[in-house]
LOFIDO-513391 format. One record per residue: x, y, z of N, C-alpha, C in turn. Coordinates in steps of 0.1 Angstrom, whole numbers. Atoms other than C-alpha are relative to their C-alpha. Layout:
<pts>
neast,nnorth,nup,caeast,canorth,caup,ceast,cnorth,cup
X,Y,Z,X,Y,Z,X,Y,Z
...
</pts>
This chain:
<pts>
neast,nnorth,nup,caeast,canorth,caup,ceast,cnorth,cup
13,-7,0,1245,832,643,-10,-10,5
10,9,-4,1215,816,662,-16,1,-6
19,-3,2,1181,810,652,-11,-6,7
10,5,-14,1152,804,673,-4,-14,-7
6,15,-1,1137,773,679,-16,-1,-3
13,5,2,1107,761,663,-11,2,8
7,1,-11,1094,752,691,-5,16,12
4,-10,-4,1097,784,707,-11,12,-7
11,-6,10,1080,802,679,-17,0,6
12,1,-2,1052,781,686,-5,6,17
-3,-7,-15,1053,788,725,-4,16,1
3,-16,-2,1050,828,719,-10,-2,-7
13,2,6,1025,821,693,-11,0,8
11,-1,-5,1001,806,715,-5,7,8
1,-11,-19,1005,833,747,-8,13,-13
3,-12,9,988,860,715,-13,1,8
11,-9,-7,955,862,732,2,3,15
-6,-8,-16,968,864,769,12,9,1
-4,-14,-2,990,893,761,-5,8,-5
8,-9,2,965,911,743,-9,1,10
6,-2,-16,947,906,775,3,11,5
-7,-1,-7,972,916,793,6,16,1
2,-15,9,981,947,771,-11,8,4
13,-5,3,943,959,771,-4,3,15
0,-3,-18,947,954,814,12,12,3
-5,-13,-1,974,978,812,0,12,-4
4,-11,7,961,1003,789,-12,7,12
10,-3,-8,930,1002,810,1,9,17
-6,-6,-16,947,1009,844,2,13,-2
-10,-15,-1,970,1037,834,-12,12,-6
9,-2,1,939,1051,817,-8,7,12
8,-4,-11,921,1052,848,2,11,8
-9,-11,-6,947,1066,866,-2,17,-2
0,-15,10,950,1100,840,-11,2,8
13,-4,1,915,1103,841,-1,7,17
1,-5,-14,918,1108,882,11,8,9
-15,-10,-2,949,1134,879,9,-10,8
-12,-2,-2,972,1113,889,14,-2,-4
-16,-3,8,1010,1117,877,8,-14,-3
-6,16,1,1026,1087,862,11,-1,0
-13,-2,-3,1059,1085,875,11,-16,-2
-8,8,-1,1091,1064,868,14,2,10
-7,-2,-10,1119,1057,895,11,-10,-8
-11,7,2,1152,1038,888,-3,-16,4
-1,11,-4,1156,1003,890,6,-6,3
-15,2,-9,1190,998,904,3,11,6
1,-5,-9,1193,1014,933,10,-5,14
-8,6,-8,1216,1015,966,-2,-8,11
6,5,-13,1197,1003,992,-15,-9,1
14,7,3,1163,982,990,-1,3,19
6,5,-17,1140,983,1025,3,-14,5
-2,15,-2,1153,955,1043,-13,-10,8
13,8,-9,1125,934,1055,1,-20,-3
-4,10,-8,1126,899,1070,-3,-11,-10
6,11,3,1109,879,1042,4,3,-17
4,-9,18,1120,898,1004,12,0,2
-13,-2,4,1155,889,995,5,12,-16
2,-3,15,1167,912,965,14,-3,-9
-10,6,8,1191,905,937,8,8,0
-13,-14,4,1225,922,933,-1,5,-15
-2,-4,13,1235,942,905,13,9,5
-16,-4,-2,1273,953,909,-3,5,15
-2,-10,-15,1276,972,947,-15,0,4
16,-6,-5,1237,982,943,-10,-13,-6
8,11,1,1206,961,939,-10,2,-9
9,-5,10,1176,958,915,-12,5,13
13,0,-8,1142,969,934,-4,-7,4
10,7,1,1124,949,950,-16,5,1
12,-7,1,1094,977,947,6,14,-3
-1,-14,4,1092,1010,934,-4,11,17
8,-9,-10,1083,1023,972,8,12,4
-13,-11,-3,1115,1037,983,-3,18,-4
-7,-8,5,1119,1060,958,-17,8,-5
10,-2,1,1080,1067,952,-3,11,16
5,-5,-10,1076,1080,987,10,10,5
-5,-17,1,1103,1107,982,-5,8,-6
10,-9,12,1082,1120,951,-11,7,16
11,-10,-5,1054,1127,981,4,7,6
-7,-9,-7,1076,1138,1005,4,17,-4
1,-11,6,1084,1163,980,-11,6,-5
13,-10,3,1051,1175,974,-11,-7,-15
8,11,12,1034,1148,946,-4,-2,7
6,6,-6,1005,1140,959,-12,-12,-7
5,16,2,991,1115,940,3,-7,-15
-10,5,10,1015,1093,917,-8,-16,4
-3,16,3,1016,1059,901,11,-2,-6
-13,3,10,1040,1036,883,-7,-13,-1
1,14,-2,1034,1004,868,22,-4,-8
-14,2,2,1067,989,870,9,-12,3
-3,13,-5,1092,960,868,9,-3,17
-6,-3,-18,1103,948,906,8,-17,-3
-9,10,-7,1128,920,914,0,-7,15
0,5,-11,1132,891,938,5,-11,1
-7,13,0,1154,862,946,-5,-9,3
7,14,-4,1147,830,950,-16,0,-2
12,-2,6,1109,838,938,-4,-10,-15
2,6,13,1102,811,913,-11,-15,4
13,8,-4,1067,789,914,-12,7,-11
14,3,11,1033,786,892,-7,16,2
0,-14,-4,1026,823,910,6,9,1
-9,-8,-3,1058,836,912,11,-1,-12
-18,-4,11,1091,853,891,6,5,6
-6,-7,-5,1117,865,898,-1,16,-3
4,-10,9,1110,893,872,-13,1,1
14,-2,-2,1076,911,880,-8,9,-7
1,-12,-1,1055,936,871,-13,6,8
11,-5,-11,1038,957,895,-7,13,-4
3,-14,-1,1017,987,897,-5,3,17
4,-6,-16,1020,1008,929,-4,18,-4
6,-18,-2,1000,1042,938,2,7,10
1,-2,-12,1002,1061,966,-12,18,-1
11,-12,4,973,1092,972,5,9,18
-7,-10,-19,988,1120,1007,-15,4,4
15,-4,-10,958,1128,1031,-11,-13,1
8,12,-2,946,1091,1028,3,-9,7
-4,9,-8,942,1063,1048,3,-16,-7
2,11,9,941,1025,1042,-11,1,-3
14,3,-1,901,1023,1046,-1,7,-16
1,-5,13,901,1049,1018,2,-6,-13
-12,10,16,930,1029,994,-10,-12,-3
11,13,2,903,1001,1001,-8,1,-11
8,-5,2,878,1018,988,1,4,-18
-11,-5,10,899,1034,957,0,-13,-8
-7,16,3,913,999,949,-13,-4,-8
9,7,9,881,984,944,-5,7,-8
6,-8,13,866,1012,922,7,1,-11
-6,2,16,895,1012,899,0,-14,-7
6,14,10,891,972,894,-11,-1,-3
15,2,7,855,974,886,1,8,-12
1,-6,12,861,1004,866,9,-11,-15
-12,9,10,891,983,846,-6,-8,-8
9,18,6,871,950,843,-8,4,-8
15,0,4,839,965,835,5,6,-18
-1,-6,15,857,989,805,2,-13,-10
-5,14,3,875,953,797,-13,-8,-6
10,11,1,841,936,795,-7,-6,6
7,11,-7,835,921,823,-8,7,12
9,-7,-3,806,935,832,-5,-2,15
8,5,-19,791,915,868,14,-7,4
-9,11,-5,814,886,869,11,-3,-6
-13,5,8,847,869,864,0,-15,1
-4,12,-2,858,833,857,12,-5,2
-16,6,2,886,815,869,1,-13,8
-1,13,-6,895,780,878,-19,-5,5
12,7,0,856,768,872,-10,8,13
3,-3,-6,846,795,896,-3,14,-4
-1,-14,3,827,825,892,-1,9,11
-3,-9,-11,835,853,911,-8,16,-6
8,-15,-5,813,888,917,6,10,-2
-6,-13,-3,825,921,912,-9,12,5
9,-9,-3,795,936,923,7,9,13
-6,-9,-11,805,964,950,-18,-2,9
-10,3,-4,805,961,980,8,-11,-1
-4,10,2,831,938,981,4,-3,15
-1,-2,-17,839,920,1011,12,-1,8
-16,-8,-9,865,931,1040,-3,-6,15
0,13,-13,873,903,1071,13,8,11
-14,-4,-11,898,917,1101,9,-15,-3
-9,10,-4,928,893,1104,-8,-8,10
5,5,-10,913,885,1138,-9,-13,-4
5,10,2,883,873,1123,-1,-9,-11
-4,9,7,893,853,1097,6,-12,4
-9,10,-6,916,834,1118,-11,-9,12
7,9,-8,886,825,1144,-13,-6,-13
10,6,8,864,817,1112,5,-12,-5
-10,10,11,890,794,1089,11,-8,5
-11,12,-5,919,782,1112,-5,-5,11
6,8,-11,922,756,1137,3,7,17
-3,-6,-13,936,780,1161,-1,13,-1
2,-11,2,933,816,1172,10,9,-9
-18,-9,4,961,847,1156,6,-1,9
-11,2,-14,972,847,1190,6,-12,4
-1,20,2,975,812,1192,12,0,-12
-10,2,16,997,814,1155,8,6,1
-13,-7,-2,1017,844,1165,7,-6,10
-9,2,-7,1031,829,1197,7,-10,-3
-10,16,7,1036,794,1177,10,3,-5
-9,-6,12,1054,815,1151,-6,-7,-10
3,7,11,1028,798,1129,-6,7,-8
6,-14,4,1010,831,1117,-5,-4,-20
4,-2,11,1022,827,1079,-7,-16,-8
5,16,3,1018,785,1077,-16,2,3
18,4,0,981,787,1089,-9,12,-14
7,-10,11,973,819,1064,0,-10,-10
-1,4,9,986,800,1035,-8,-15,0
4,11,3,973,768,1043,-18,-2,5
11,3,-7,941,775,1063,-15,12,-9
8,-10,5,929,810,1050,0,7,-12
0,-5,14,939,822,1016,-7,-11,-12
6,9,7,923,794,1000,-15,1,0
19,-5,-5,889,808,1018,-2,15,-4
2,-15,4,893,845,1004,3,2,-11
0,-4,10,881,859,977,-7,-10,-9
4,9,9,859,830,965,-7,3,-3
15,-4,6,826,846,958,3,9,-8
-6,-16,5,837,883,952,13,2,5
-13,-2,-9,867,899,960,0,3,13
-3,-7,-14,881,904,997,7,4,2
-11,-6,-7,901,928,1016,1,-5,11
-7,-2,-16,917,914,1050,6,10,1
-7,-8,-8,927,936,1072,0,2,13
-7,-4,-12,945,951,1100,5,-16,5
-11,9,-2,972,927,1101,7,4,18
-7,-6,-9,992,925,1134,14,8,-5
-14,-10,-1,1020,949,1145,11,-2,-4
-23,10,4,1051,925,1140,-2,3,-13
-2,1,11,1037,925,1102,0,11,-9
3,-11,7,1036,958,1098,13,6,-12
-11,-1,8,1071,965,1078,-3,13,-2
2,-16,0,1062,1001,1066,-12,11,2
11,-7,-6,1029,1006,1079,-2,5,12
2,-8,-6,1012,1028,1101,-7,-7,15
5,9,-13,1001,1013,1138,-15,8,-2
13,-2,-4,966,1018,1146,-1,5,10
4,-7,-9,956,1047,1164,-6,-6,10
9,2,-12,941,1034,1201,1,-16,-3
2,16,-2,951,997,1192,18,-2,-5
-15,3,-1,990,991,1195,5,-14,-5
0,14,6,986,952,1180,0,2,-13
5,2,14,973,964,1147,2,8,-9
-3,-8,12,989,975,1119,-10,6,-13
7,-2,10,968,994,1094,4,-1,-16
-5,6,15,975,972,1064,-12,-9,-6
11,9,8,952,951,1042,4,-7,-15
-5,6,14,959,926,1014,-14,0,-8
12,3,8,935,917,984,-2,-13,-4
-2,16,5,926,883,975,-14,-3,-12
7,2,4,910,873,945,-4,-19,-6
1,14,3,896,834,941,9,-3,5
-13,9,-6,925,825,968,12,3,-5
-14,-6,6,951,846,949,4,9,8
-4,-13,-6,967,876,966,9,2,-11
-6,-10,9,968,902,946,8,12,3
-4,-13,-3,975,933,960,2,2,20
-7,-3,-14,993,948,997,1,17,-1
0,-16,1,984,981,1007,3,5,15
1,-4,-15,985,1001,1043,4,17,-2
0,-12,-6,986,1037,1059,16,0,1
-14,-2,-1,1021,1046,1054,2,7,15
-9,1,-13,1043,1046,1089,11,17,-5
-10,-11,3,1060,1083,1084,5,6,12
-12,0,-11,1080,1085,1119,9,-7,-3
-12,4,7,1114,1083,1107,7,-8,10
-6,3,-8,1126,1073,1137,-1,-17,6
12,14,-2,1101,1043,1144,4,-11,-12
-3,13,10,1110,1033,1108,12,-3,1
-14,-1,0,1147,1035,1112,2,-15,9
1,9,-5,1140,1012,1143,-2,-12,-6
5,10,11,1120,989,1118,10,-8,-6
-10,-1,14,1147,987,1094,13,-11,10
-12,11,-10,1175,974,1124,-8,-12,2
8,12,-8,1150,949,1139,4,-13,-18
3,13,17,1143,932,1098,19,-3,-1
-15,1,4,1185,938,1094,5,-10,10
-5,13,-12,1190,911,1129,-6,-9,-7
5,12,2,1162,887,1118,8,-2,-17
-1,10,12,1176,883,1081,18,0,3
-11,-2,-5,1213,884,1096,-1,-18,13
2,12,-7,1202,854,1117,-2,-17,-12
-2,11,16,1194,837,1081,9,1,-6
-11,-2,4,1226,849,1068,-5,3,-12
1,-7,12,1211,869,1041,4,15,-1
-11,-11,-4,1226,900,1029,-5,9,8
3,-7,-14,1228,928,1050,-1,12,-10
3,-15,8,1219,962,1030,6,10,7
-3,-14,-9,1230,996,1043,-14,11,-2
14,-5,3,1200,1013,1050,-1,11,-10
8,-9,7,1181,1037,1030,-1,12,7
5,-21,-5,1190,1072,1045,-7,10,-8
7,-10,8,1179,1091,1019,-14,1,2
20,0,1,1143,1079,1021,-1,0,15
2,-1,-13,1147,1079,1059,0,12,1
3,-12,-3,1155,1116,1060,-13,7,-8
9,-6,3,1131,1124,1034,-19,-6,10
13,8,-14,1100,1102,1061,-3,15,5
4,-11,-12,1104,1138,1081,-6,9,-7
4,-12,9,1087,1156,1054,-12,-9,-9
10,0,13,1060,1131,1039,-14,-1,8
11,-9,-4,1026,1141,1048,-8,-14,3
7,17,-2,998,1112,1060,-4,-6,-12
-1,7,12,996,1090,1029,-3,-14,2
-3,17,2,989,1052,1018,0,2,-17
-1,7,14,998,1034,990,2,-14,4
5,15,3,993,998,972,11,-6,-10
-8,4,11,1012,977,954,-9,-17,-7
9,14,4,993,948,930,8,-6,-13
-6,8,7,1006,923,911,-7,1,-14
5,-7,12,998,931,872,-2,-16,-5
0,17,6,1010,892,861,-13,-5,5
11,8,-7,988,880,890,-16,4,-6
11,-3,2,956,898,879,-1,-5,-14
3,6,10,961,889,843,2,-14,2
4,17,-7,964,852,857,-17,-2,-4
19,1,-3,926,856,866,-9,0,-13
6,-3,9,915,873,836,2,-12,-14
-2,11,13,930,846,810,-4,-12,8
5,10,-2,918,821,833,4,-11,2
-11,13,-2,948,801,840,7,3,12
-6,1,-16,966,792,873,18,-1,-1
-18,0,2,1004,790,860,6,21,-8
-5,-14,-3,1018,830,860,7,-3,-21
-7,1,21,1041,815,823,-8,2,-9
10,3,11,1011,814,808,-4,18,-6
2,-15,5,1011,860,808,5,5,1
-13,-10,3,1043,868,803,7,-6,-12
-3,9,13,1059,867,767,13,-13,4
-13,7,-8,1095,852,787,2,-2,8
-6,6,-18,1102,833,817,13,2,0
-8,6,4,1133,828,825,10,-10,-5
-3,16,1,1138,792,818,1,5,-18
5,3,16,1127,804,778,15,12,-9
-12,-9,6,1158,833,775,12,-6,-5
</pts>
């Protein structure tokens, strides 16, 4: 028979005000949600196929895999006629382990049919003001000796110009280097989201993975991240519903991670045939850990979750 460790005791002990946070951030969301009809949906978490994309390995579990997002199986719900679902839910990811990252997550993704991104933008921020504000935090937030704004509007940078404001070279200049995600991480996420929150957007094409191209601009995917104090929180976009286009998608990501010798998935037909039936839609996906990060005020992720798993 084992008995815990002292030490650990103390360890969950002191995490009691940042999961009452934490708690009180997820009460608050789902909350919100209700209040704005829409359906709070649960999807499986072992599943046969994950979206294969070029950068998001996922973990096995016997033949089939855990998630690495609830999207899949969310964007059959619209297809069949749900038009506006959430989930907050846990997601999986290999090799994911750092002061911001688990392997074990938990996310909340929405998706709303007849909307665009510009809209989800718009959505997005009103449900974090509403959240924070019920929460307490009335104008501002603190984190890392810095306070940050929630006053609306909040502010929204193109890719483009971001890249001629904060790096030393243009996007075009980064996409042909192949240096795109090195200059973000090192040049521009460190510059967004310092005052108030920001949305970038319209990412290029190559990054689009299941978004929607941009009507009258064939470069630019209509996608947008969120960044708060240099965090990224949240990844949203105009869902891509030509099945055929995504299908393509799906082979191109299955060469490039086949060049890494990572595994090779069997696509996702099911959600490919259901694509020919889901209506114009976006959805978001935001990191739950990451946001209670901010709110308790601390920069290491361990610090708002009861178990890592270094502590199992």
């Amino acid at each position: 028979m084992s008995s815990s460790h002292p030490n650990d005791n103390f360890n969950l002990a002191r995490k009691a005000q940042a999961l009452s946070l934490r708690a009180k951030l997820i009460q608050n969301i789902r909350l919100f949600f209700i209040r704005h009809n829409f359906l709070e949906v649960e999807t499986p978490l072992r599943i046969p196929a994950p979206a294969p994309e070029e950068h998001i390995e996922a973990i096995t579990s016997g033949d089939w895999f855990l998630q690495t997002s609830p999207e899949l199986c969310m964007k059959r719900l619209l297809a069949a006629g749900y038009s506006r679902i959430f989930q907050i839910s846990k997601c999986f990811r290999a090799e994911e382990r750092g002061s911001r990252h688990l392997p074990e997550f938990t996310m909340l993704e929405w998706y709303v049919a007849q909307f665009d991104y510009s809209q989800l933008m718009d959505q997005c921020e009103t449900m974090l003001i509403a959240v924070l504000n019920n929460m307490g935090y009335d104008q501002d937030i603190l984190w890392q000796s810095r306070k940050i704004s929630l006053t609306s509007p909040w502010e929204k940078i193109t890719v483009v110009d971001a890249f001629s404001q904060y790096a030393p070279i243009s996007l075009q200049e980064a996409l042909h280097q192949d240096k795109f995600d090195e200059i973000m991480v090192e040049y521009i996420e460190p510059r967004l989201g310092i005052d108030r929150p920001t949305f970038i957007y319209d990412y290029p094409a190559k990054m689009a993975a299941l978004a929607k191209i941009k009507k009258g601009d064939p470069n630019v995917a209509e996608r947008f991240e969120l960044y708060i104090g240099g965090l990224e929180l949240a990844n949203g976009f105009s869902e891509l519903t030509e099945a055929r286009e995504q299908r393509q998608r799906f082979e191109e990501a299955s060469e490039a991670r086949a060049a890494k010798y990572w595994a090779r998935y069997p696509l996702p037909e099911k959600f490919l045939t259901a694509l020919e039936h889901l209506p114009p839609c976006a959805g978001i996906a935001l990191g739950i850990d990451r946001l209670a990060m901010i709110l308790a005020n601390t920069d290491k992720i361990d610090d708002v979750v009861a178990f890592t798993p270094e502590t199992l």
